[in-house]
Residue, then its C-alpha position, 0 to 999 in steps of 0.5 A: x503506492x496511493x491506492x496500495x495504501x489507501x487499501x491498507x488503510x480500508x482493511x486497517x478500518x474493517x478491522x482486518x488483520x488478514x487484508x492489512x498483512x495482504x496489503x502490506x505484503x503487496x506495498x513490497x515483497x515477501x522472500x523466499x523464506x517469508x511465513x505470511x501465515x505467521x504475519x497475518x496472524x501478527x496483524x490479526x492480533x495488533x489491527x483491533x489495537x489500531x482500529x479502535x484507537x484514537x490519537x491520545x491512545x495511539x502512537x503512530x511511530x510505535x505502531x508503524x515499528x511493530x509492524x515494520x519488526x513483525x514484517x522483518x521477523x516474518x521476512x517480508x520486504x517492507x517498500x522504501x516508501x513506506x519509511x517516507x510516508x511514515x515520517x509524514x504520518x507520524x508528523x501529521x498525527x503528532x500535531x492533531x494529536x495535540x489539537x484533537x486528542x480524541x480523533x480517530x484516524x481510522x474514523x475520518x479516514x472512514x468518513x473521506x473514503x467514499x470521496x477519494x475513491x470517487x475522485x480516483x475513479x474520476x481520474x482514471x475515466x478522465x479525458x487526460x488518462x483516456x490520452x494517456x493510455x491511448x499513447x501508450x498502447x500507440x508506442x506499445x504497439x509501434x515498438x512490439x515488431x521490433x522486440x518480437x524480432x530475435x537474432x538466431x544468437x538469442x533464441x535459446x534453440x539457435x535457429 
């Protein structure tokens, strides 16, 4: 969801509307019926909107609600995390909002974005995760005979 979201917020920074429908497609799911035409196209016209906006102008619980109506209007699933980090947005940015009303949350996040994908590629390389993935291929490979096996009652042709 970290990286889904810092996705989202780099195509918010490029003025992106097609990417910010496309990352917020992926954070949860579109239906059978879903118009993600229709929805790139609602997020085209509100990301200008945010991009350039600084704390004074934007409204964080307003803007996440206009996404979150245009994403039910369009039938894409909305991921329940993202109610969670919401609240948690609209906190924080009502609080600096009142310290620095002439910040732009698109500009810092602009300016932070070279560290924090620095600091998750230096995850995803350290020895930690090398361990970890390591031992899930071990457990991965040791339990694949056992779900390759099948009973004559589950394959679907009974031999």
């Amino acid at each position: 969801m970290s990286t889904s979201i810092l996705l989202l917020l780099l195509n918010l920074a490029m003025n992106d509307g097609a990417g910010t429908a496309r990352a917020w497609i992926d954070m949860g799911s579109a239906t059978s019926w879903a118009n993600t035409s229709a929805f790139a196209g609602d997020m085209a016209s509100l990301v200008p909107q945010i991009a350039t906006a600084s704390l004074e102008e934007l409204n964080f619980g307003v803007t996440l609600t206009a996404v979150l109506q245009h994403s039910t209007r369009r039938g894409i699933r909305t991921s329940p995390m993202v109610s969670i980090l919401g609240k948690s947005f609209a906190n924080i940015e009502g609080s600096i909002r009142h310290l620095c009303p002439e910040l732009s949350l698109i500009d810092v996040f602009s300016d932070e974005l070279v560290g924090i994908v620095t600091d998750l590629v230096k995850e995803s390389l350290s020895p930690q995760q090398a361990v970890r993935t390591a031992l899930e291929v071990i457990t991965a490979g040791a339990a694949a005979p056992q779900q390759l096996r099948v009973s004559p009652k589950t394959c679907p042709t009974g031999t």
